[in-house]
C-alpha positions in Angstrom: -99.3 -27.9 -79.5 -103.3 -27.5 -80.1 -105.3 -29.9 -80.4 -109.1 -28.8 -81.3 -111.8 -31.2 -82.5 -112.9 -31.2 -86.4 -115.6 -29.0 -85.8 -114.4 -26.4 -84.1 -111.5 -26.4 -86.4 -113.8 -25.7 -89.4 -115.9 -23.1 -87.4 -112.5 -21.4 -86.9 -112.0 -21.4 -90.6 -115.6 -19.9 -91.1 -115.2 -17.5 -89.2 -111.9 -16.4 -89.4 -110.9 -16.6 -93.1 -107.5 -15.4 -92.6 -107.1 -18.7 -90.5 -107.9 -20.9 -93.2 -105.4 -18.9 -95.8 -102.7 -19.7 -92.7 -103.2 -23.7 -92.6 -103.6 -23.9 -96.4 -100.0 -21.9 -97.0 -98.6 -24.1 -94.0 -100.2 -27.4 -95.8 -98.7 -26.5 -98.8 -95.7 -25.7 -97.8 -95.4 -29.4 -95.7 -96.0 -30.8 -99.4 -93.5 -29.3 -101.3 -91.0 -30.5 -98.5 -92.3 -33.8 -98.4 -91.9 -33.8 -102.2 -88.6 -32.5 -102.2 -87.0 -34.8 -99.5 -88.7 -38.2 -101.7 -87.0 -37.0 -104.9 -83.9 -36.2 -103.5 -83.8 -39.5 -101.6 -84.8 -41.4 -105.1 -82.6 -39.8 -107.4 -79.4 -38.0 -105.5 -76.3 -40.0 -104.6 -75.1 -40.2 -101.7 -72.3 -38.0 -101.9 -75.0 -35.3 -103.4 -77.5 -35.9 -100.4 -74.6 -34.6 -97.8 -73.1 -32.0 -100.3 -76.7 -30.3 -100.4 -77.4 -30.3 -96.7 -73.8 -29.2 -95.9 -75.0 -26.2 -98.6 -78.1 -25.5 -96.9 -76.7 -25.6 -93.1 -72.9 -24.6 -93.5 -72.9 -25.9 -89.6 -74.4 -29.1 -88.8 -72.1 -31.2 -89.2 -70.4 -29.5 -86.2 -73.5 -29.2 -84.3 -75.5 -32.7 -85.3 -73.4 -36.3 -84.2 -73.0 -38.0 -87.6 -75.4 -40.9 -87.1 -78.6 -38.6 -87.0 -77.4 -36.8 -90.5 -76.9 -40.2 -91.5 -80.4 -41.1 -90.4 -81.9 -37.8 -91.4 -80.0 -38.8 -95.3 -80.7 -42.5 -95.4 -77.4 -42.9 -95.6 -75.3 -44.8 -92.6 -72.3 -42.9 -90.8 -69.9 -45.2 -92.3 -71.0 -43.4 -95.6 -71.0 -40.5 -94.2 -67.4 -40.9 -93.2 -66.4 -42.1 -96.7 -67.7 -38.9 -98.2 -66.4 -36.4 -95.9 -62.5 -38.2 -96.3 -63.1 -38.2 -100.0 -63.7 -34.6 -99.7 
């Protein structure tokens, strides 16, 4: 981790522009996943919240206990269960 004062942080981006492209791609790109994770949350179901993760990461339902996907999904493990018998 860095941690730099205001200033120096936009005498960094003065004087190295490529710096400033860096944080503005990586600010964007914290956005869009901020975005995405609030609208899925809103408007998925449940069973659709754990279907996409499971398509995104194949594996982490054998790598990550249940109650933090649950957590990660809103969702509690008991759901969790539910949806994985039903499937």
């Amino acid at each position: 981790m860095l941690l730099i004062s205001h200033s120096n942080y936009e005498q960094l981006l003065t004087q190295v522009p490529s710096m400033e492209r860096y944080f503005r791609i990586l600010y964007q790109n914290s956005l869009v996943t901020k975005d995405r994770r609030l609208i899925s949350s809103n408007t998925y179901t449940a069973e659709e919240k754990y279907l996409h993760l499971i398509k995104i990461y194949p594996f982490i339902s054998q790598r990550i206990p249940q109650n933090l996907i649950a957590s990660y999904l809103g969702l509690t493990p008991e759901t969790i269960s539910r949806i994985k018998k039903n499937l």
